[in-house]
C-alpha positions as CSV (number, residue, x, y, z in Angstrom):
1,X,-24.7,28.1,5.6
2,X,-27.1,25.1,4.1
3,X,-28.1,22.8,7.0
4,X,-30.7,20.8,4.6
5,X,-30.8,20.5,1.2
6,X,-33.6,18.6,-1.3
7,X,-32.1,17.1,-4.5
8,X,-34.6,16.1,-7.4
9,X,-33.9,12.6,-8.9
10,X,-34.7,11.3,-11.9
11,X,-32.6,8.8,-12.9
12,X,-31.3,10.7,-15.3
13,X,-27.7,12.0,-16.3
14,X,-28.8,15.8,-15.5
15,X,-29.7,14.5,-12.6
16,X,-26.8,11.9,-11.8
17,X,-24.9,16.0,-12.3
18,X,-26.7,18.0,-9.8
19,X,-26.9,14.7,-7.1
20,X,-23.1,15.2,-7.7
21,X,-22.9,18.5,-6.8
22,X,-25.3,18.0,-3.7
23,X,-23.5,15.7,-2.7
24,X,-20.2,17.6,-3.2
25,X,-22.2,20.9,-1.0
26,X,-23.7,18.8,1.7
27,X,-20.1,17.4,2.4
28,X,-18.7,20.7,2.6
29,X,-21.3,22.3,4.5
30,X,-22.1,19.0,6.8
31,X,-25.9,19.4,5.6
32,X,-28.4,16.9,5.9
33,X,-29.4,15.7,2.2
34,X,-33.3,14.5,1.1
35,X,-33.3,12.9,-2.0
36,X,-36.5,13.7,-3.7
37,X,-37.9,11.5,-6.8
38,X,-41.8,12.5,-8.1
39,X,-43.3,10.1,-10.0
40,X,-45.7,11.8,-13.0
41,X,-48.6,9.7,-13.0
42,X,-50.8,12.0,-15.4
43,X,-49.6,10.0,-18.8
44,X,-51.2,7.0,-16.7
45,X,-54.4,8.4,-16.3
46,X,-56.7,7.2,-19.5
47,X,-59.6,9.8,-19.2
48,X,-62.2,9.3,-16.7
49,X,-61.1,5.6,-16.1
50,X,-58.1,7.2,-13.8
51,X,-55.5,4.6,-12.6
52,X,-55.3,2.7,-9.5
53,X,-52.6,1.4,-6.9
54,X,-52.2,-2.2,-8.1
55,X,-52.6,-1.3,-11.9
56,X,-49.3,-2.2,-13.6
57,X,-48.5,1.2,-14.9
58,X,-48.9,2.4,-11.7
59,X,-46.8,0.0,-10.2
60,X,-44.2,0.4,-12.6
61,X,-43.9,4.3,-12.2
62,X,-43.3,3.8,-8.7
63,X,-40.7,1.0,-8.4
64,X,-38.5,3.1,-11.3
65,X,-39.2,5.8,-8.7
66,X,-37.9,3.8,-6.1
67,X,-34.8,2.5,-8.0
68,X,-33.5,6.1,-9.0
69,X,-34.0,7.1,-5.3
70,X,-32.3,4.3,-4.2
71,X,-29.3,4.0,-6.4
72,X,-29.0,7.8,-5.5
73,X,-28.7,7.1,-1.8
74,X,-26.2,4.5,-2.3
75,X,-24.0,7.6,-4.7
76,X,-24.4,9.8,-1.7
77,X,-23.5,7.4,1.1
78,X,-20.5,5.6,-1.1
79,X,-19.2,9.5,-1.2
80,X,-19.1,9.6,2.7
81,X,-22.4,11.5,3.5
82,X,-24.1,10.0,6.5
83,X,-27.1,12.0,7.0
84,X,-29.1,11.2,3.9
85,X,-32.9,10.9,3.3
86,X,-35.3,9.9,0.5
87,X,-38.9,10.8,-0.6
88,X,-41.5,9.6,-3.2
89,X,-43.9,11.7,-4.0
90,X,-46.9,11.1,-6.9
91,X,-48.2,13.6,-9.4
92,X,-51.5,12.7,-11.0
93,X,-51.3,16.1,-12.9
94,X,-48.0,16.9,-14.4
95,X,-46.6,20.4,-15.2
96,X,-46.8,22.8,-12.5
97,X,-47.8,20.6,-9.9
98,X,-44.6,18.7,-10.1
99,X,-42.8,21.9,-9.2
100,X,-45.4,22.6,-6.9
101,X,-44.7,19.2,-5.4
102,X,-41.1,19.6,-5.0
103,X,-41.2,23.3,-3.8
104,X,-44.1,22.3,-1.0
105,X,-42.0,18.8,0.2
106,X,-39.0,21.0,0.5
107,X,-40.7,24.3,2.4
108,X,-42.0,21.6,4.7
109,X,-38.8,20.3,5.6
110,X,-37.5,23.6,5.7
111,X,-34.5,22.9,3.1
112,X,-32.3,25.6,2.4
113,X,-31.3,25.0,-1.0
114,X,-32.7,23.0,-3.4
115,X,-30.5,21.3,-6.1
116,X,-31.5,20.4,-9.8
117,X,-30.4,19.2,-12.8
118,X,-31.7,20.3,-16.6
119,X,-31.1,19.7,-19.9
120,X,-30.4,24.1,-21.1
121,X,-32.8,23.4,-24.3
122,X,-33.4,26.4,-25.9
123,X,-36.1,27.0,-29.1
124,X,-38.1,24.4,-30.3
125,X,-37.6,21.9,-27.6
126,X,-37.8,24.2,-24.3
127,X,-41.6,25.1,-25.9
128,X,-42.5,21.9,-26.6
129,X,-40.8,19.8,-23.4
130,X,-41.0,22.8,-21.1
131,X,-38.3,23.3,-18.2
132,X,-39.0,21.7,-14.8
133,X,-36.0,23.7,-13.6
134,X,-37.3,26.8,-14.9
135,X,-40.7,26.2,-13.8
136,X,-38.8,25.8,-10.0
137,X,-37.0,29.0,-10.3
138,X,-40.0,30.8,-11.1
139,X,-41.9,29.5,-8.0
140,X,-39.7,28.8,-5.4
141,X,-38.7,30.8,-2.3
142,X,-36.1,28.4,-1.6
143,X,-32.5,29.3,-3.1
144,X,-31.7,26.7,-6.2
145,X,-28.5,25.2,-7.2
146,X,-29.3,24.3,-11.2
147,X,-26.8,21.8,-12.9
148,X,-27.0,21.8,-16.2
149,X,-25.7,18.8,-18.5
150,X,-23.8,19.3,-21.8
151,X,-25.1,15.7,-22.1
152,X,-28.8,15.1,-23.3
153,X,-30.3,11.7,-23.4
154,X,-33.5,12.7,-24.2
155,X,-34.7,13.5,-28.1
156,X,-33.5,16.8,-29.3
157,X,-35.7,19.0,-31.1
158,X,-34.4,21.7,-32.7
């Protein structure tokens, strides 16, 4: 059965679903649980002036990062998990290489399932947001648990 799993944190109500499930596996299987946040520096970057640790923006991205990981620990302790983790990880290039990101982190801790939540757009806004979660499932070797919200908070195109 799972003795580790890696659960992607946003902050976000697709997210708040699949920490709940994770939460609701790890308890069942007794699994150790790493809550995993990665913070998409890319939109940061203005051309070749890059960002910088210190730089506001920067800053900012990572304490939000911080918050969502941390409220999310707090969820999966106040449910009665004991063995829970947290990670931050930074992406300076968006798109695949948050996948990538999330994929490598979790082959490197050896996880055995890795749980995530997503939005289920279809048409118009899947081609022009994309799908983290079906980015993952195309590239990982690691089995996925994908939640998927009836809720979206995020702006619908259609």
């Amino acid at each position: 059965m799972y003795r580790h799993l890696i659960a992607a944190i946003d902050g976000s109500n697709n997210s708040d679903k699949a920490l709940n499930e994770a939460i609701r596996v790890a308890k069942h299987t007794d699994a150790r649980l790493t809550l995993v946040h990665i913070a998409s520096l890319r939109d940061l970057a203005v051309d070749s002036l890059g960002v910088y640790a210190g730089d506001p923006g920067y800053d900012l991205a990572l304490q939000q990062g911080e918050e969502a990981l941390a409220r999310a620990q707090k969820l999966a302790r106040d449910a009665g998990l004991i063995n829970v983790a947290s990670h931050l990880e930074k992406s300076w290039e968006g798109g695949h290489d948050l996948a990538d990101l999330l994929i490598g982190y979790a082959q490197s801790q050896q996880a055995d399932l890795i749980v995530l939540g997503t939005h289920g757009r279809k048409g118009l806004a899947h081609l022009f947001l994309g799908s983290f979660a079906e980015d993952i499932l195309r590239r990982s070797p690691i089995p996925l648990l994908v939640v998927r919200s009836t809720e979206d908070e995020d702006i619908s195109v259609e």
